[in-house]
C-alpha positions as CSV (number, residue, x, y, z in Angstrom):
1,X,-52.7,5.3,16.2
2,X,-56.1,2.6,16.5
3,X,-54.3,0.6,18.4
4,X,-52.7,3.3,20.6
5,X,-56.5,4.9,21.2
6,X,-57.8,1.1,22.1
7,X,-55.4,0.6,24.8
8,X,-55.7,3.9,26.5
9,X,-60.0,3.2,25.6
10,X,-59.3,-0.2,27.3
11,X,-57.8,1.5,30.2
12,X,-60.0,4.1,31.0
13,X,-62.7,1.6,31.1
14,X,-60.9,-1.1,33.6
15,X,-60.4,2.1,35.8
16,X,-64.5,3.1,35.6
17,X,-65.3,-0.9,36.2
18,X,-63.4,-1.0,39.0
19,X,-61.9,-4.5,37.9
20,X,-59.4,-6.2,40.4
21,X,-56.0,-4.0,39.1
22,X,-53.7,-6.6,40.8
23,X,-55.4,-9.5,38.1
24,X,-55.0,-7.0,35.2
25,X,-51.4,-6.1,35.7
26,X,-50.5,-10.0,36.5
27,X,-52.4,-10.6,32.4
28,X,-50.0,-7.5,31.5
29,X,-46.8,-9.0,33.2
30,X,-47.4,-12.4,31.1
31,X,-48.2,-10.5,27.9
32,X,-44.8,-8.2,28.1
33,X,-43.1,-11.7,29.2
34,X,-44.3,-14.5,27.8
35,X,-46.0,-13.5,24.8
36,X,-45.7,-10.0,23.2
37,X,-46.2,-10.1,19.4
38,X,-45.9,-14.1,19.1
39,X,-49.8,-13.6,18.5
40,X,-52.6,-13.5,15.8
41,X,-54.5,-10.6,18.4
42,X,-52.7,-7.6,18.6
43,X,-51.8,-5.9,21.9
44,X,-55.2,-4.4,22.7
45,X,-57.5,-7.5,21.5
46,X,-54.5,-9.6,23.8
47,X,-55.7,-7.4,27.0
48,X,-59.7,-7.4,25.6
49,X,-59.8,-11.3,25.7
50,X,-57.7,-11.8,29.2
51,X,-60.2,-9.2,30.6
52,X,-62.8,-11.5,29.6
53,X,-61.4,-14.6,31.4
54,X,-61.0,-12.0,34.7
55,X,-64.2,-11.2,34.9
56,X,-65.7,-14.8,33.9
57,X,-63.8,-16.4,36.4
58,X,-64.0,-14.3,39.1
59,X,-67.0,-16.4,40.6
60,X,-64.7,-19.7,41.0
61,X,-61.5,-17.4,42.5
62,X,-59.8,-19.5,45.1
63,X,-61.1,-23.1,43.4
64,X,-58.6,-25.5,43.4
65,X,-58.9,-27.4,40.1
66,X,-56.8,-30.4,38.7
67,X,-56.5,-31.3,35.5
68,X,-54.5,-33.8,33.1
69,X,-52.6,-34.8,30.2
70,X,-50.0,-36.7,28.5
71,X,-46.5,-35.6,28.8
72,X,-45.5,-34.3,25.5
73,X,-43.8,-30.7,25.0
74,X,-47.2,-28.8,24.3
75,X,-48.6,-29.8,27.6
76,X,-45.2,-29.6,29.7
77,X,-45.5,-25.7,28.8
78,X,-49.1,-25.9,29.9
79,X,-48.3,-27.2,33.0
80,X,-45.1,-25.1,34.1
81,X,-45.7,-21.9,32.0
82,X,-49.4,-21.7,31.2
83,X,-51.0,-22.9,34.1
84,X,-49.4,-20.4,36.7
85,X,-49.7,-17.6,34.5
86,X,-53.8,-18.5,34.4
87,X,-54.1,-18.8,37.7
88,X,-52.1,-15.1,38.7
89,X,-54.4,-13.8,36.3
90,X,-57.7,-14.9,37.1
91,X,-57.1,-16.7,40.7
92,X,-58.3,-20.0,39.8
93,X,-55.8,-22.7,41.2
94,X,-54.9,-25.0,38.5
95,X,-53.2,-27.9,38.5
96,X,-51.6,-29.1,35.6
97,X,-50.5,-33.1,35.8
98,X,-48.6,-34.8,33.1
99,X,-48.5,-38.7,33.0
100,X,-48.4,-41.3,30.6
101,X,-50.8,-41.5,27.5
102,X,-51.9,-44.7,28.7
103,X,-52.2,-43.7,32.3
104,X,-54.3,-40.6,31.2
105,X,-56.9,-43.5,29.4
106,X,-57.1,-45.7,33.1
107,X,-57.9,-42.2,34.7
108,X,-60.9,-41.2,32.3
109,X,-62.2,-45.0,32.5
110,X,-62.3,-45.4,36.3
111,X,-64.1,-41.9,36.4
112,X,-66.4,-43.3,33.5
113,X,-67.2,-46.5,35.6
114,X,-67.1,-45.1,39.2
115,X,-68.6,-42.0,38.2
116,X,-65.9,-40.6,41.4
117,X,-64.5,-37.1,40.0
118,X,-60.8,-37.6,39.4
119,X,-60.1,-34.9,37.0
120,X,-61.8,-31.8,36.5
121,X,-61.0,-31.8,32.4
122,X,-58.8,-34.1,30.8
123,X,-57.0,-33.5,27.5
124,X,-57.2,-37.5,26.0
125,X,-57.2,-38.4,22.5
126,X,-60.2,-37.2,20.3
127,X,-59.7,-41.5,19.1
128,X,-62.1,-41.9,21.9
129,X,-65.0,-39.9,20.4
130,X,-66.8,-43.1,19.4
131,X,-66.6,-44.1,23.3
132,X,-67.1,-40.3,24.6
133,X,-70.6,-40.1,22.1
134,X,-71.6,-44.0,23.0
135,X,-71.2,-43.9,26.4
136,X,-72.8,-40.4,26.8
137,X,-70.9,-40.0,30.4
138,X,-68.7,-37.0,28.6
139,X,-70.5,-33.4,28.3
140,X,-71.4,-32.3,24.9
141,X,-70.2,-29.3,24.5
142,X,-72.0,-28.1,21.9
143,X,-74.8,-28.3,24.4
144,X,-72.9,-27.2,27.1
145,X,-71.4,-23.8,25.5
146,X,-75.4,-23.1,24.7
147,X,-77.2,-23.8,28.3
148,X,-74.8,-24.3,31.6
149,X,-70.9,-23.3,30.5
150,X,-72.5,-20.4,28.2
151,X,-71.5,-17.7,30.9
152,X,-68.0,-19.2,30.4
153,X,-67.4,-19.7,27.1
154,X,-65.2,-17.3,25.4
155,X,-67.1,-14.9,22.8
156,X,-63.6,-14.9,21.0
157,X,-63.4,-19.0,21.1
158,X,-63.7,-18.9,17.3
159,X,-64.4,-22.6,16.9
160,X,-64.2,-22.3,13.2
161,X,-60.5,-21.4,13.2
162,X,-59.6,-24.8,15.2
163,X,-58.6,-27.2,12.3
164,X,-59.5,-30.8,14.3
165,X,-63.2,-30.1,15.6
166,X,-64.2,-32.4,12.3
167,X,-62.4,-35.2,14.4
168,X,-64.3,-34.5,17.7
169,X,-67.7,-34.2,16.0
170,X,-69.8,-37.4,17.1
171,X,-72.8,-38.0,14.4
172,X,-75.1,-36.8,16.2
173,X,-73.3,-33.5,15.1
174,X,-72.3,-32.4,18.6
175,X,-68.8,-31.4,19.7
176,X,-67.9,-33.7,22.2
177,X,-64.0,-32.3,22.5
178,X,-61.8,-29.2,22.0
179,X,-58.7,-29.8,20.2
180,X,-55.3,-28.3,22.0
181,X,-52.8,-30.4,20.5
182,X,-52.5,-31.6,16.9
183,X,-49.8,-33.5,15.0
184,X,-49.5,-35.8,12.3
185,X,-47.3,-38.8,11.5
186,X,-45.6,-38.4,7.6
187,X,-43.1,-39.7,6.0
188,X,-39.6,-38.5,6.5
189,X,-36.0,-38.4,4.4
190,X,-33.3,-37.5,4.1
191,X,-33.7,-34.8,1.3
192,X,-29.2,-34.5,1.4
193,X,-28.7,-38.0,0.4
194,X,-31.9,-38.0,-2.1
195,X,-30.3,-34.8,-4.4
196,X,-26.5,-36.3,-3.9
197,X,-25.7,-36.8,-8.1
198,X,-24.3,-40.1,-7.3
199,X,-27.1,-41.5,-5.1
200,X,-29.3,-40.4,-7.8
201,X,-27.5,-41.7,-10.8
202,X,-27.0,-45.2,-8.8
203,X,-30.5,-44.9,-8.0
204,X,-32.2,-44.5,-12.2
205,X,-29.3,-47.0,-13.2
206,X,-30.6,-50.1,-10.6
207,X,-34.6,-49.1,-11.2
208,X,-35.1,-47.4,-14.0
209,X,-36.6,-44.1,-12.6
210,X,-35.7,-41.5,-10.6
211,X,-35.2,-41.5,-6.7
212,X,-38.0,-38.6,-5.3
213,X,-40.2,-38.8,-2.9
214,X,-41.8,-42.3,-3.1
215,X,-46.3,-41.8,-4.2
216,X,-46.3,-46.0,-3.9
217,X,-45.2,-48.6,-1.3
218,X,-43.5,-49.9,-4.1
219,X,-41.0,-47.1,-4.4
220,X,-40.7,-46.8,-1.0
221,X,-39.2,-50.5,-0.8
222,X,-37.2,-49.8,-3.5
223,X,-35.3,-46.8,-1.7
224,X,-35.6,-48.8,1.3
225,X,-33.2,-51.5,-0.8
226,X,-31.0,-48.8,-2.2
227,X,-29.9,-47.2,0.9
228,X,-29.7,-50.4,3.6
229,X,-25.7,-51.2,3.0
230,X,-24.7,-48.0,1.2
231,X,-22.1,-46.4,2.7
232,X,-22.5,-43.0,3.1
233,X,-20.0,-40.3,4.2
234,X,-17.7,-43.1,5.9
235,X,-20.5,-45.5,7.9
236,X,-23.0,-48.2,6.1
237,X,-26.5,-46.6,6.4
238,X,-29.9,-48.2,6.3
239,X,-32.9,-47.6,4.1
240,X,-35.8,-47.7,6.6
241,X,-36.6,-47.5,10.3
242,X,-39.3,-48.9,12.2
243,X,-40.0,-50.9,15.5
244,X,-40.8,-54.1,16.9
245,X,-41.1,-55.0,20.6
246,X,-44.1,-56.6,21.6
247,X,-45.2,-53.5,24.0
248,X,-48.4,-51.3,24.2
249,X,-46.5,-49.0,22.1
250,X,-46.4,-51.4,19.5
251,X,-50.4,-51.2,19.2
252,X,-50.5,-47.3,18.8
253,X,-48.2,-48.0,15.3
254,X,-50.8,-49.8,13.8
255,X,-54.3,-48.3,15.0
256,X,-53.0,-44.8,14.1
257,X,-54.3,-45.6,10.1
258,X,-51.4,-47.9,9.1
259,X,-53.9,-50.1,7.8
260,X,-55.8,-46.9,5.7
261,X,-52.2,-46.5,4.1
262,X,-52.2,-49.9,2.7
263,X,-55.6,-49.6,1.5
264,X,-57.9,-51.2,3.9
265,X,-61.6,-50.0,4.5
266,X,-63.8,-47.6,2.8
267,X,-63.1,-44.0,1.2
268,X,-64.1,-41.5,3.1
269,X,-62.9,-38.6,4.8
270,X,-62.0,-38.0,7.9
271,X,-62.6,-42.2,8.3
272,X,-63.7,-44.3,5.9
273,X,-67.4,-45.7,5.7
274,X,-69.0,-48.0,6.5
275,X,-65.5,-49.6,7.2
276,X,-62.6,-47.3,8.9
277,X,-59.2,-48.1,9.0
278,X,-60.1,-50.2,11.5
279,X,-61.5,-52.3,10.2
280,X,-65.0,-52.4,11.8
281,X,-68.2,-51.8,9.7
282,X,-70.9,-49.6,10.9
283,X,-74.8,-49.7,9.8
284,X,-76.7,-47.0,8.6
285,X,-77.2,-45.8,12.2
286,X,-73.8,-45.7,13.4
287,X,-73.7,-49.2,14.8
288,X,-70.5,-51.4,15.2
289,X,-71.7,-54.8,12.9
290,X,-68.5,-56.3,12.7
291,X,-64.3,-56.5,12.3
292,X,-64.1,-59.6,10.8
293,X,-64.5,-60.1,6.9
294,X,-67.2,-62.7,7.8
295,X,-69.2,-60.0,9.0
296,X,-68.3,-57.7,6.3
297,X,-65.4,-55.9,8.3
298,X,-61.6,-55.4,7.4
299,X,-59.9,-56.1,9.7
300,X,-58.7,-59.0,8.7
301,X,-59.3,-58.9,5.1
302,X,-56.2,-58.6,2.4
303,X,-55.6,-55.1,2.7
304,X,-54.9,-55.4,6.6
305,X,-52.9,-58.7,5.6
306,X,-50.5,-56.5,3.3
307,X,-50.0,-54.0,5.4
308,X,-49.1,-56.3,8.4
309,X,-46.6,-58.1,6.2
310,X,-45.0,-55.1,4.2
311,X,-44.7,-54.4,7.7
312,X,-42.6,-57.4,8.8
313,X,-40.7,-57.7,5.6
314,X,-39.0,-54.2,5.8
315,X,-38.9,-54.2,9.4
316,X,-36.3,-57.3,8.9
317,X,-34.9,-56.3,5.6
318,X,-34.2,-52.9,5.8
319,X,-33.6,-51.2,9.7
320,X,-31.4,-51.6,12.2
321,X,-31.1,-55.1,13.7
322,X,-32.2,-53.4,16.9
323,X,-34.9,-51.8,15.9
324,X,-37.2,-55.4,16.2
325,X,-36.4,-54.9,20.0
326,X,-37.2,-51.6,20.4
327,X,-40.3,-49.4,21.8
328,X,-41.6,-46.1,20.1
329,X,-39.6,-44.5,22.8
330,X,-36.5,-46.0,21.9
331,X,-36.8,-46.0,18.1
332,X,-38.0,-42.2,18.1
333,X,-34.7,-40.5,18.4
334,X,-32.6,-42.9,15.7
335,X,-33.4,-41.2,12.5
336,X,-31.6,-38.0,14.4
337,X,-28.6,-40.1,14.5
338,X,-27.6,-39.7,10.7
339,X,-27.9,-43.4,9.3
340,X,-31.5,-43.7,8.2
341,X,-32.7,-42.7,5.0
342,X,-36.1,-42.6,5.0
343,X,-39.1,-43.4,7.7
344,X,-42.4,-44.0,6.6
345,X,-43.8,-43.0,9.8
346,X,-42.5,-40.3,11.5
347,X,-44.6,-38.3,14.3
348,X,-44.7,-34.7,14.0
349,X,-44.8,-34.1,17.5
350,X,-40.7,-35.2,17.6
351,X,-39.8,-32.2,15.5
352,X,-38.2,-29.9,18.3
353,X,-35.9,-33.1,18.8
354,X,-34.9,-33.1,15.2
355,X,-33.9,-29.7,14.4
356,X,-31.7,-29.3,17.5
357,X,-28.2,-27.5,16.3
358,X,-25.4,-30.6,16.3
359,X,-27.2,-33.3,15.6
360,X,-25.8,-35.2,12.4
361,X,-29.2,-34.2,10.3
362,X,-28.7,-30.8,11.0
363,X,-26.9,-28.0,8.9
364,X,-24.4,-25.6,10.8
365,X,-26.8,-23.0,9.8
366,X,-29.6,-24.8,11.7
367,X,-31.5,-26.0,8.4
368,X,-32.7,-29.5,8.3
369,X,-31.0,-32.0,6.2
370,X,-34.3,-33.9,5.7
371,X,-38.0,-33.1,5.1
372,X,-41.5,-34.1,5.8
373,X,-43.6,-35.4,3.1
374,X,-46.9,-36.8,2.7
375,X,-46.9,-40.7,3.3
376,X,-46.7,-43.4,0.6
377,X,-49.9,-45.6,0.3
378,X,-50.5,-49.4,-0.4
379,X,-51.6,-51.3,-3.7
380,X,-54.9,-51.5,-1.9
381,X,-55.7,-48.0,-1.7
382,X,-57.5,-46.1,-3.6
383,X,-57.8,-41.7,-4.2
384,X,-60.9,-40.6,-1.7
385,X,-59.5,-42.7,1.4
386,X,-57.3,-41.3,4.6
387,X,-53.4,-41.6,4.0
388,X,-52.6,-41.3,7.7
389,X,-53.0,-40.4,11.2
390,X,-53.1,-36.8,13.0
391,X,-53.3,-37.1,16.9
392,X,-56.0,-34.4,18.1
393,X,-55.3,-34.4,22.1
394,X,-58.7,-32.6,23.4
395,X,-60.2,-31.0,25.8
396,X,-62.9,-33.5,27.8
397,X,-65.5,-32.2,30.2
398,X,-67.2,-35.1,32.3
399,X,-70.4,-35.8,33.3
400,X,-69.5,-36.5,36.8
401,X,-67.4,-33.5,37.1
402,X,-69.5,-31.3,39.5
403,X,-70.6,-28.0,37.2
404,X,-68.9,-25.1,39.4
405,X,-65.6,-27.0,38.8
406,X,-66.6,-27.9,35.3
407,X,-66.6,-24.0,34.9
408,X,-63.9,-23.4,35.8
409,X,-61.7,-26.4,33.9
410,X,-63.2,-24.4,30.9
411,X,-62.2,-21.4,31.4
412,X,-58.5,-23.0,31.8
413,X,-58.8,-25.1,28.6
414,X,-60.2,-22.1,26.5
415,X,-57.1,-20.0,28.1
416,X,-54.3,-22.1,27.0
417,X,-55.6,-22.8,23.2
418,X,-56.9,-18.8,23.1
419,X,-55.9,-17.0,20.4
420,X,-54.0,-14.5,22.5
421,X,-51.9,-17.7,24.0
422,X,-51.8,-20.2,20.5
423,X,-49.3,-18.4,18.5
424,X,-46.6,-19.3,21.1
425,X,-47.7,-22.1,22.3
426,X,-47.4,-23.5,18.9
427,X,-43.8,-22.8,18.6
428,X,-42.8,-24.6,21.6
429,X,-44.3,-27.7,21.0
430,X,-45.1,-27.4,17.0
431,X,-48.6,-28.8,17.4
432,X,-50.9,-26.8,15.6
433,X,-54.3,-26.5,16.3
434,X,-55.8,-23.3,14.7
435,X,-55.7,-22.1,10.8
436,X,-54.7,-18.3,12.2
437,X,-51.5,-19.8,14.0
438,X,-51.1,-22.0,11.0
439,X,-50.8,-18.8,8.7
440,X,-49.3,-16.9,10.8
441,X,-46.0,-14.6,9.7
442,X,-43.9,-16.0,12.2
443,X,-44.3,-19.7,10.6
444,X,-43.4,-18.4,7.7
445,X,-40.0,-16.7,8.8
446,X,-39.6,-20.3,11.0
447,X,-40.5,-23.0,8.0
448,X,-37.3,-23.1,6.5
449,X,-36.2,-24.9,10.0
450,X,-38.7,-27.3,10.0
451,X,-38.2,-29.9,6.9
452,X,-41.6,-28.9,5.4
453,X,-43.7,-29.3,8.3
454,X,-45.4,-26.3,7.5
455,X,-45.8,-26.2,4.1
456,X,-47.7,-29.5,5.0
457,X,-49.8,-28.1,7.5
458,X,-50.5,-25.1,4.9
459,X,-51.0,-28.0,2.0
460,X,-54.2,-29.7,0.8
461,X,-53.2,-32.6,1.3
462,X,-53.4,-31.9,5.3
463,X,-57.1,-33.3,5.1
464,X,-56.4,-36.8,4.2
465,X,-54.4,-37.0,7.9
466,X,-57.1,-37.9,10.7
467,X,-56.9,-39.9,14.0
468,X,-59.7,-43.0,14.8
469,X,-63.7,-42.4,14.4
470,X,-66.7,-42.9,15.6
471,X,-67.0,-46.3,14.4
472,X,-65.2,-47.5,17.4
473,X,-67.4,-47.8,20.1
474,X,-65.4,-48.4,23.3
475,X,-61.1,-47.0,22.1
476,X,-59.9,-48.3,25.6
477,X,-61.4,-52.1,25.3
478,X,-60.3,-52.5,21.8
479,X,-57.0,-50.4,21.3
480,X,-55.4,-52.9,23.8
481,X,-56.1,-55.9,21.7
482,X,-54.0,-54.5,19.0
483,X,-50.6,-54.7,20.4
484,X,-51.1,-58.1,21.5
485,X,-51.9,-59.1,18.1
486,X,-49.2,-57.4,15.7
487,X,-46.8,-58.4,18.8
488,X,-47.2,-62.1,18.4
489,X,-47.1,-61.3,14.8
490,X,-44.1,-59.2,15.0
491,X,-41.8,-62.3,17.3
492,X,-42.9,-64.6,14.4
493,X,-45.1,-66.5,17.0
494,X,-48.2,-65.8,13.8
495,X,-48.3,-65.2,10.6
496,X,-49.5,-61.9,9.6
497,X,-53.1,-63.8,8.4
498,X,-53.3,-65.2,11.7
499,X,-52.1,-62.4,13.8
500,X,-55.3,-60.2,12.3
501,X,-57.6,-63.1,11.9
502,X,-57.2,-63.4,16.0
503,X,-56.9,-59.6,16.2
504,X,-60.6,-59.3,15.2
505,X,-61.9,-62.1,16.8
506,X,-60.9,-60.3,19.9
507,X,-62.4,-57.3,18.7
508,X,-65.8,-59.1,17.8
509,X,-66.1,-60.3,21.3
510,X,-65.9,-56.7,22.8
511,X,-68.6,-55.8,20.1
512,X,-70.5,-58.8,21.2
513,X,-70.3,-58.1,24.9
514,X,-71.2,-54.2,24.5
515,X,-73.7,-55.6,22.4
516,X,-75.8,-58.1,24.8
517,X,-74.6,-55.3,28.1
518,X,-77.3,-52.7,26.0
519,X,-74.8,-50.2,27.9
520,X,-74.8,-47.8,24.8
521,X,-78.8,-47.9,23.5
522,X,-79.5,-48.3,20.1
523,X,-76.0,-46.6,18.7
524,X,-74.2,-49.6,20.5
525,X,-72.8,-52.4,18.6
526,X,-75.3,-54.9,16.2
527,X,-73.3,-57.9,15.2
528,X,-74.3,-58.8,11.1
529,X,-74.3,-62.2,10.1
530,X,-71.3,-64.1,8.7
531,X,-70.4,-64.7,5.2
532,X,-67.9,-65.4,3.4
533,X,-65.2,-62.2,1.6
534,X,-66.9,-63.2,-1.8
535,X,-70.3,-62.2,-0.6
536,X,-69.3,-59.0,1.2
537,X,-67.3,-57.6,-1.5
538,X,-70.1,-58.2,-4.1
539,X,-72.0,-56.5,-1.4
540,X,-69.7,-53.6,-1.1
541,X,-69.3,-53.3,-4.4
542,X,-73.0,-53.3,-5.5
543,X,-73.5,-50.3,-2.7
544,X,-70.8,-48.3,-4.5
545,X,-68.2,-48.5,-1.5
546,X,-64.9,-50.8,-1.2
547,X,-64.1,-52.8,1.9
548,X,-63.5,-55.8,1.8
549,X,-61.5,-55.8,-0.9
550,X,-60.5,-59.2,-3.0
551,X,-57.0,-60.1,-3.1
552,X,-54.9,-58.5,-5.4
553,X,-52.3,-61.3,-7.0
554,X,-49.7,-58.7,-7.9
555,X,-48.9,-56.9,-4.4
556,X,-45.9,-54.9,-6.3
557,X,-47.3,-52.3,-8.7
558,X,-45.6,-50.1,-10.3
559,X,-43.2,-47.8,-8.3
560,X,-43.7,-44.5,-8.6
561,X,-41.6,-40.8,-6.8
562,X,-42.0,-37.4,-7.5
563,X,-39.5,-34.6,-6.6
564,X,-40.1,-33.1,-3.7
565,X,-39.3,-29.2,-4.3
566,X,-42.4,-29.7,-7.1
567,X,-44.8,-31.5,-5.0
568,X,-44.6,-28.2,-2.6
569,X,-44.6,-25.7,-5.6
570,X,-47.4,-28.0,-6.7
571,X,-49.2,-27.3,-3.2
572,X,-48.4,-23.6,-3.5
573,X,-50.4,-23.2,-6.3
């Protein structure tokens, strides 16, 4: 009956206002159409928040705006669903492109150095806040919600529900991005195969514990051994999948935080500090002093070294001959096929393609024969660090974007991550951004379908996930150096100790150029002096934090699993 007397309230009042009735009945069309109760607003609140982005937008109706992003499923909605239905409703023009993540990096850095409006927003990683915050050429938008864009910012915005703005936080403790897309990458298996009797008797019999979900990078070589050769329902199957072609895909496996899962850098959440998972050490005031161990980074120290080699080793031992010739691209689909056991780095944003009805891991009543669980970690690591990477695509406001057209970019980017809009969203491209969505009933009823993903996303352990900090000071200079480096590693042109010893040379010489430029002030980079790991471990360690660490002689502790229908009652409680 409230809800009833709201909308008719509602009503009455858009016919006293005088508001534009064709704008109102477009937002109606796309409510009955698009969205009805796939929501966390109800019907009347759904109406209340679109009437809000009418009348804020009605100054900039007719503006032709372009704006860009990656091309993943959340933002191909955007652009053929969302967009249109944004601009009916408020009669802002939007233009939605998709292009390559790599692409969408070139466009923000020619705008950064020409300072020539490309884009009006972009939605680029939130691994760039170090750069964004440095640099100081992208709009804060803490400040900006409070003095220019305050006349279009959403009253109903709720930052507090968004579960990534502790990611695109810079430390001066402005919001420098809007997260619309989230996803994490976790370890993946075949849950079938791991409660088979046999597998499991085989399994205690050969290691002397049970087969589960594997806590240690110990136990997930182990399983990795067990499974590469076994034949499974007719066909040999392999124990681990991975890639290995020496591509700029190769250099996004390894900057998003496989170094923090073996164990390099400091604790600390979301990054570690002083050190990330980088690597790179920062001072008491934010500043970049060094990658290298001689400067008291990590890059390059035994952690990293581990987890390049563990790396290698499983990569030839234990997946696909093919896979050392493959791209992200191409290995992304294989686990889908049916002859992988277990991935220790699976990206959540590639669920949709794994739950598809008829694919081999897939029941005949459309449940998943595998699950999501959280990652394994490295000898190296220690309780208190990061155990992985979430990618936070976000919403960026330039500088150089004029502030009419700023506005109205906004408005847009507040539209399609809204609350009236997220619910649905989310389950077309099951990248969750906000706690309400998270919680919402119709993830419940859905969760069976989707191997645990929610159950994570619901879990504790959800905090330990987070993408790169503000300890890097310029993501576009530096990420490009990686693939280089783990490529020549990966071809067997290096060793894994001189793959990352050249990998943060390289780095060093970006810091050191930043560094005599002056482009970024006195948060810009500070180069320390060089020592050797000796004295910066007794240095770390007499400060209370970690990185580098010494060399541990015994790389193979003690394997450890846990069942994996406990670990999520475990989280339930």
């Amino acid at each position: 009956m409230r809800k009833h007397l709201l909308t008719t309230t509602a009503a009455m009042l858009l016919a006293m206002t005088g508001v534009a009735f064709a704008d109102m009945e477009a937002a109606k069309k796309f409510l009955d159409t698009e969205i009805g109760d796939m929501s966390t607003l109800d019907r009347a609140a759904q109406e209340a928040e679109l009437q809000w982005f009418i009348d804020a937008a009605k100054p900039f109706a007719g503006m032709e705006i372009k704006v860009v992003s990656e091309t993943i499923a959340t933002h191909e909605y955007e652009s053929k669903v969302l967009a249109p239905a944004f601009t009916a409703i408020t009669g802002i023009k939007i233009t939605h492109d998709l292009i390559g993540e790599g692409d969408v990096v070139e466009k923000l850095q020619t705008q950064m150095q020409s300072g020539e409006n490309i884009y009006d927003a972009y939605v680029n990683d939130s691994d760039l806040i170090g750069t964004h915050w440095r640099y100081q050429q992208a709009r804060s938008l803490t400040k900006w919600m409070a003095n220019e864009g305050k006349d279009v910012t959403n009253p109903n915005l709720d930052l507090a529900d968004f579960i990534g703005t502790k990611f695109t936080t810079a430390p001066d403790g402005d919001l420098y991005q809007l997260p619309d897309q989230q996803f994490a990458n976790l370890y993946w298996f075949r849950y079938d195969w791991f409660n088979d009797e046999k597998n499991k008797a085989d399994f205690k019999a050969k290691y002397g514990y049970d087969l589960g979900v594997p806590v240690n990078w110990s136990a997930y070589e182990d399983i990795a051994e067990f499974f590469t050769g076994r034949e499974i329902d007719g066909k040999k199957v392999f124990g681990h999948m991975d890639y290995g072609k020496k591509d700029p895909s190769l250099g996004w496996r390894f900057t998003d935080a496989w170094l923090s899962m073996a164990g390099n850098g400091d604790k600390g959440l979301p990054n570690g500090l002083p050190v990330d998972e980088w690597g790179i050490k920062v001072n008491e005031k934010s500043q970049p002093v060094g990658s290298c161990v001689a400067r008291g980074g990590d890059t390059n120290g035994p952690a990293s070294v581990y987890a390049i080699q563990k790396y290698l080793d499983w990569l030839k031992a234990y997946a696909p001959p093919e896979a050392q010739g493959m791209t992200f691209g191409e290995a992304g689909p294989v686990p889908a096929q049916g002859n992988v056991a277990q991935q220790m780095f699976t990206y959540t944003a590639f669920t949709a393609d794994f739950v598809k009805k008829g694919l081999p891991v897939v029941n005949e009543d459309g449940t998943p024969k595998w699950r999501f669980a959280p990652s394994p970690h490295g000898v190296y690591w220690k309780d208190g660090m990061k155990l992985g990477y979430q990618d936070v695509g976000s919403w960026t406001l330039m500088k150089s974007t004029p502030d009419d057209r700023a506005k109205a970019a906004w408005l847009y980017a507040q539209f399609v991550t809204s609350k009236t809009v997220d619910v649905k969203k989310s389950h077309v491209g099951l990248t969750l951004i906000r706690e309400s969505t998270i919680q919402h009933k119709s993830f419940t009823d859905r969760a069976p379908n989707l191997g645990g993903l929610i159950e994570f996303y619901r879990s504790p352990a959800r905090v330990q996930w987070s993408p790169t900090g503000t300890n890097i000071p310029d993501y576009p200079k530096l990420a490009q150096l990686w693939w280089q480096a783990i490529g020549d590693a990966s071809s067997g042109a290096k060793t894994a100790q001189e793959a990352m010893d050249s990998l943060c040379a390289e780095q060093e010489k970006v810091l050191q150029r930043l560094e005599r430029a002056g482009v970024q002030g006195d948060i810009g980079p500070a180069l320390a002096e060089e020592h050797d790991l000796e004295y910066w471990n007794k240095d770390a360690v007499a400060k209370g934090n970690l990185a580098p660490q010494l060399k541990i002689e015994n790389e193979k502790e003690k394997p450890i699993t846990v069942n994996y229908d406990e670990l999520v009652k475990s989280w339930q409680k």
